[in-house]
N, C-alpha and C positions, 0 to 999 in steps of 0.2 A: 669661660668661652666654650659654646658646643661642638662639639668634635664633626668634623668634616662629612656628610654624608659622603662623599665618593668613597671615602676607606671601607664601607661594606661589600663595593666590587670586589675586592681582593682578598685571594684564600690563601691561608698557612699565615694570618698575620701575628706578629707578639703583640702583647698588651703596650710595650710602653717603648720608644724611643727615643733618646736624649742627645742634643745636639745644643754643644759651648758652645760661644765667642765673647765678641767686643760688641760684633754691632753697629759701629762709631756709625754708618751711615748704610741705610737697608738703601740694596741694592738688585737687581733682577735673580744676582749668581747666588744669592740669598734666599730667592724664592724659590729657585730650579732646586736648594738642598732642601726646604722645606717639603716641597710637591713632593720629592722621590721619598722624604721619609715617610710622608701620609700616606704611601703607597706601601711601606715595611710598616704597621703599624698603627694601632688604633686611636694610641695616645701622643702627641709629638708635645716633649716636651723642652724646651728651652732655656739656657742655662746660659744669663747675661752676667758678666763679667763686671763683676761693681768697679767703678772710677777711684782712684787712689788718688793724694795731695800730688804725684810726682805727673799725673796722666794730663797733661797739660792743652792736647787737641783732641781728647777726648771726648765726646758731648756729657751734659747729665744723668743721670742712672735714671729719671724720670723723664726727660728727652727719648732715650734709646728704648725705654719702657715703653712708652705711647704708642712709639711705630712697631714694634713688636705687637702690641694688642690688636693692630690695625691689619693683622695678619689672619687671615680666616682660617691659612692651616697650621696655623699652632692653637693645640688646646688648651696649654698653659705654660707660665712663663713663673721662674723662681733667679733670685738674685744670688749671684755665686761671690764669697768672699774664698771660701775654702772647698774646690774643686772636687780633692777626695772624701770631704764630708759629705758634700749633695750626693755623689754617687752612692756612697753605702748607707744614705737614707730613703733615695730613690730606687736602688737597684734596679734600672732597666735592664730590660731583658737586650736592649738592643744602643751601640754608645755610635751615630753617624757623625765624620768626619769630611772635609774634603779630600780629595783623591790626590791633592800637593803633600799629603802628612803621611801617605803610604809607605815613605822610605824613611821617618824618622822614628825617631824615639819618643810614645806614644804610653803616658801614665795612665790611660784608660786601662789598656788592653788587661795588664795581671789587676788590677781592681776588677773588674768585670767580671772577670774566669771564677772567683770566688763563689761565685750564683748562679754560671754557668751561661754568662751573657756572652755576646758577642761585639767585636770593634769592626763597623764598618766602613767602606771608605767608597765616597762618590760626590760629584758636582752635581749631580742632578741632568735631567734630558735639557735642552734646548729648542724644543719642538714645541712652546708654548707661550700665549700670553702671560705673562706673569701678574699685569695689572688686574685682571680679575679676580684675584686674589686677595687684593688691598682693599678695606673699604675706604672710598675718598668721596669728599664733596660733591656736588655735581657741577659740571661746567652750565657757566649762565650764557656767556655770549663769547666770541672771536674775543672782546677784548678782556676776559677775565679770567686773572692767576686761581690754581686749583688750590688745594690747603699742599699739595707735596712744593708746590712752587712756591706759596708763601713761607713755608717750612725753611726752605733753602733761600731765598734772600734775607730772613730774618738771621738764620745761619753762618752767613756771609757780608751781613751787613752789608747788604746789595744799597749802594747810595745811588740817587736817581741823577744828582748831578752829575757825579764823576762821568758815568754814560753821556749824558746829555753832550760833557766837556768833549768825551772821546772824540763822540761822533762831529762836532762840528771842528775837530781837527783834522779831519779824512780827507778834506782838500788838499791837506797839505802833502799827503802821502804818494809817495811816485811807485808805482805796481810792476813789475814785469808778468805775465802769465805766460805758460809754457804749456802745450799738450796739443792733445788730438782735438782737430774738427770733427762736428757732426751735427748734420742736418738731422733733424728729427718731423716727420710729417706725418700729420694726422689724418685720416681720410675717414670721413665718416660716410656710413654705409645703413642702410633700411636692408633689411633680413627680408629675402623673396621665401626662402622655403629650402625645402632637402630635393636636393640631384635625385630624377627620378631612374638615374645612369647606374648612379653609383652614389654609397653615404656621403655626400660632400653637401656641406652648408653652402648657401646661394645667397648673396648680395646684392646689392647694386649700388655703388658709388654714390654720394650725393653733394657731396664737399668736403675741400682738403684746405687745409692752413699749413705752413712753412714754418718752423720754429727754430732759432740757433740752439745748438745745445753741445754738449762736450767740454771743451774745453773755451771754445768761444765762447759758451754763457758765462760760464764761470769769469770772463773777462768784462764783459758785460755787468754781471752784480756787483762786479768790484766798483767800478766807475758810474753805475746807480747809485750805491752807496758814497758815493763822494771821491774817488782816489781817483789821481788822474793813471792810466794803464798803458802799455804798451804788452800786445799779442804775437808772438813768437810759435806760429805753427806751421802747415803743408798741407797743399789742396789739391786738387786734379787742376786741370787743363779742361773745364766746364763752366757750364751757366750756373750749375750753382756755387763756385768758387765766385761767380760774377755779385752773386746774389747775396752773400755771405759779406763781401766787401763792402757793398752797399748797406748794408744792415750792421755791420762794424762801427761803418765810419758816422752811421745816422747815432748812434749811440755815442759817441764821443771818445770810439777807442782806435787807439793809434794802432795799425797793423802792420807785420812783415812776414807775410805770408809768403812762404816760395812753393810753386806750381811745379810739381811733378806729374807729367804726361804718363808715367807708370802706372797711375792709382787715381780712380774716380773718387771726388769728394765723396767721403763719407757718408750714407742717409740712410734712416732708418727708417721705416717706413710701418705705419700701427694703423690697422686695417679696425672701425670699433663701429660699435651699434651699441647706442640705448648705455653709453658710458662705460661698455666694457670691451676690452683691445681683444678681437677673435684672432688676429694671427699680427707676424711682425715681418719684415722683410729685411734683412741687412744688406746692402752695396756697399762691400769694401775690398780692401785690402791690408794686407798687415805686413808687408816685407819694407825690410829698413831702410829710412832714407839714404838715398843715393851722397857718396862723402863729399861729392861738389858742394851740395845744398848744404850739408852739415856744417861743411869749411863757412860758409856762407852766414849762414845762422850764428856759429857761434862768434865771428866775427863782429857782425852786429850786437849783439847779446855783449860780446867784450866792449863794443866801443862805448854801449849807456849803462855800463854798471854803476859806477861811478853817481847817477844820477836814482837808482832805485833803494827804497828804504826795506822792501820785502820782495823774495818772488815768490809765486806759486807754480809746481810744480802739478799737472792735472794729467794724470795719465789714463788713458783710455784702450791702451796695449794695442795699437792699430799704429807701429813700426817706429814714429817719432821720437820715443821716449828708452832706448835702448839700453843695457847696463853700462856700456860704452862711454855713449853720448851723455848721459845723465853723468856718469864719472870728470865728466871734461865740464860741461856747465856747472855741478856745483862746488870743480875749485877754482875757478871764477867768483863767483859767490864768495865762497870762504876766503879767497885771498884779499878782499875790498869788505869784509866783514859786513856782506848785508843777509841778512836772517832768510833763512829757507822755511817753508813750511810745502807738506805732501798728500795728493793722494790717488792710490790705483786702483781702479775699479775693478771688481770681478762680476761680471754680469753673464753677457752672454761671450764674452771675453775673459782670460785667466789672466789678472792684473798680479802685480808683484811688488809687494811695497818693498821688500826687501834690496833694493836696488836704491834706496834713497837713502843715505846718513846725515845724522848732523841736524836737524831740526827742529825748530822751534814748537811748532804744531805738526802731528798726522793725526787724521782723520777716518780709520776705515768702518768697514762693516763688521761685526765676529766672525764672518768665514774669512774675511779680508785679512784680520790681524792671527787668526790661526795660521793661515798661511803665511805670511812673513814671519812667522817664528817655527816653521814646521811643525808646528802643534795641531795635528788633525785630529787630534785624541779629545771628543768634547769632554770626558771625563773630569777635565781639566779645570778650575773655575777660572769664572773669570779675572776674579782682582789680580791671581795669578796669571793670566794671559796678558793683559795692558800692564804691568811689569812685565811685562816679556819682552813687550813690544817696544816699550819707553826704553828700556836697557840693550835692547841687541840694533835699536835703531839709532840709539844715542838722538832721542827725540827729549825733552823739555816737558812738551805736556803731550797727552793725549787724549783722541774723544774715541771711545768704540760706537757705534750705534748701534741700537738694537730695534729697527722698524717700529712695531706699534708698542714696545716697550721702551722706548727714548732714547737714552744714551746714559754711557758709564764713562766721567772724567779723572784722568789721573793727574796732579801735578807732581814731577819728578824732577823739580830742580834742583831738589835735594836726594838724593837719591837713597839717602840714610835714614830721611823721613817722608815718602809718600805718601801724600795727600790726596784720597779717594770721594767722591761725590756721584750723585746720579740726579736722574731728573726725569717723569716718564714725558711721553709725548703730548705733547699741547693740543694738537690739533686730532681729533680723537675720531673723525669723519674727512677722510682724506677724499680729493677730487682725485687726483695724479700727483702720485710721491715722487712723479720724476723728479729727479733735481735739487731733493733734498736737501744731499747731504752734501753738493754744492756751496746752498746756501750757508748752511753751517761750520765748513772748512773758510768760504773768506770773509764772512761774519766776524765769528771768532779771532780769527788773523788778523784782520784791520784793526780789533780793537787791543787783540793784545800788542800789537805791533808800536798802538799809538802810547800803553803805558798802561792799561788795566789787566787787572789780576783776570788769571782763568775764568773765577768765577763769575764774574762780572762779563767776560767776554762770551762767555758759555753760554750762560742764558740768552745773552740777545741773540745769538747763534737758533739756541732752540726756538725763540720767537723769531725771528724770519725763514728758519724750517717752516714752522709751522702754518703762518700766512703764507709761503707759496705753494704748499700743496691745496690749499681751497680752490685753485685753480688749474683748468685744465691748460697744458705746454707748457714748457721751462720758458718764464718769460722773466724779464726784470722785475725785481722786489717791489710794491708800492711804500713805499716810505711814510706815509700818514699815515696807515698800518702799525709800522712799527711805533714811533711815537702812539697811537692809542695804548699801545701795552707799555710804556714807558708813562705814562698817566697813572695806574695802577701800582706803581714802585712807589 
């Protein structure tokens, strides 16, 4: 394989840098150690841990081979049966490790010193696509799996039925959703020119669309997708708490909404031209619901538990969803044993998943799940960060998402053997990512809810990701959509 031209930017490099593992499934936290060693180093060489009769979820050594090849910054790759023999035939000058192995006990380090090499330790930056990096097929159309996806249902023995069974049992599923309102409004705008005042861009208005979104969409995709729902949030004392209702009920979702005169419903407001949002406006507020409402709420919320097979928990950090309250809702939940799944946004808001236990599913972003485990350190990889998060959340499974590098899933129901998978992004020309990762938190949840494994759930998850960003507003899923990629399994 030819060595990377970008490594000639970099001065003081060694010749050669050598970086173990397993491998079992190439992953982005994978490519971020690669990038940074091509960056120490001329030659990056890779040292795949051969499969033994005991290695039972292991993949093949000609499996983990292929996608290593498939890697443009590794120059070359050698099979390791015996670790200190590759090294003192290799001698690199340079041995990189993850930044989780800094505190243990590391058989590089005195092999090395004999040559006078060195043991590094680093995750790599996070500041980067990692998919261009992989060589992969091309996408033919919306409805066609790339080879990393066929990889992974081949993997998985992705059965088309089983799905098929999920989904036409989603009627039978009773939903609770819980979170913050938000109006989301587009206002599209023709560019006049620059302020001849002062440097300010000049528009003019040409037309604006109304969109649910927050935690009302998110109750909305659920009962698109089949489940009958009931929506558990707080509006103002306005037209468009008026407007919101009327757009609930036209969708088929049951609402209890309570009107706090304190706080304008939520709206966001995305000022765009020519498909790109030039500024954003928020109308809110974020102080706590008042305890009447609460008492109110959770009142409700106790009297149809009883009747819910899953809730979701959607938090938007705009006062509803407080460490308090969220503590009182899900021992409700827990004491009627219906399954929790979560997640808090950090956007223009500082969300906190850390406030949620016990769960079936969460869903964040990588700054989202650092933060719930106080790990601001990106140094950090990631397999080790989603074990962070599945463990200090007492979550089941977990998805991290990585924007236009997809997502990293963990299953942790065993927690003695975690089960790691990835998968990049389908949709590789996004209209508006709003909403995404919406889709893929109650996706996922309804089907694992219904009785399919992660994997299975996951996927359909990343395919109705991906079909709702070809379009501009978080609006409901189209579902012959989904079945087209359900054709390709």
């Amino acid at each position: 394989m030819s060595k990377n031209s970008n490594t000639k930017h970099y001065n003081n490099k060694k010749s050669r840098v050598f970086i173990s593992g397993i491998f079992n499934v190439l992953h982005p936290g994978h490519i971020r150690l690669f990038k940074f060693a091509s960056e120490l180093a001329d030659e990056v060489v890779v040292g795949l841990q051969m499969k033994t009769e005991h290695d039972h979820n292991m993949l093949d050594d000609n499996e983990r081979l292929q996608a290593l090849q498939a890697v443009s910054l590794v120059n070359n790759i050698v099979l390791i049966h015996d670790l200190v023999a590759v090294l003192n035939e290799l001698k690199p000058d340079l041995v990189l490790k993850g930044s989780e192995f800094k505190h243990r006990d590391n058989i590089e380090e005195s092999i090395v010193q004999a040559w006078g090499g060195k043991l590094v330790f680093s995750s790599g930056e996070n500041q980067f696509y990692s998919e261009k990096f992989i060589h992969r097929n091309g996408y033919k159309n919306e409805a066609h799996f790339p080879t990393a996806y066929r990889n992974y249902i081949t993997r998985h023995q992705i059965n088309r039925a089983l799905i098929e069974d999920a989904l036409s049992k989603i009627s039978a599923t009773r939903v609770a959703v819980i979170g913050d309102i938000i109006l989301d409004e587009y206002i599209d705008c023709d560019p006049v020119g620059l302020s001849r005042e002062d440097p300010t861009i000049v528009v003019t208005p040409t037309d604006s669309n109304l969109f649910v979104g927050g935690a009302a969409i998110v109750a909305q995709h659920t009962r698109t997708l089949g489940a009958n729902v009931d929506f558990y949030s707080v509006a103002g004392v306005d037209s468009s708490a008026d407007w919101l209702e009327t757009e609930m009920s036209a969708h088929g979702v049951n609402t209890f909404i309570y009107q706090d005169d304190s706080r304008p419903t939520t709206v966001k407001r995305r000022y765009r031209t020519q498909n790109k949002t030039l500024l954003r406006v928020n109308e809110y507020r974020s102080h706590s619901l008042a305890k009447n409402l609460q008492k109110q709420l959770l009142e409700d919320f106790e009297r149809n538990i009883d009747s819910y097979d899953l809730v979701v928990f959607s938090d938007f950090s705009y006062g509803l969803l407080t460490t308090n309250f969220i503590t009182q809702l899900q021992a409700i939940a827990k004491a009627h044993g219906v399954n929790m799944v979560a997640d808090s946004q950090t956007s223009s808001q500082r969300g906190d998943l850390s406030k949620f236990k016990d769960l079936m599913l969460v869903t964040p972003t990588e700054i989202e799940a650092r933060l719930a485990v106080d790990n601001h350190d990106n140094d950090i990889g990631l397999a080790v960060v989603i074990e962070d998060v599945a463990r200090q959340l007492r979550s089941e499974h977990v998805i991290i998402t990585l924007s236009a590098d997809g997502a990293l899933m963990l299953d942790f129901t065993d927690p003695s053997n975690p089960r790691l998978d990835s998968l990049p992004a389908l949709n590789k020309n996004p209209v508006d990512v709003s909403g995404a990762g919406d889709l893929l938190l109650i996706t996922t949840s309804l089907l694992k809810q219904i009785g399919c494994d992660l994997w299975h759930a996951s996927l359909m998850g990343m395919v109705a990701s991906a079909i709702h960003i070809s379009q501009v507003g978080n609006k409901p899923i189209d579902m012959k959509k989904v079945r087209q990629y359900l054709d390709q399994i």
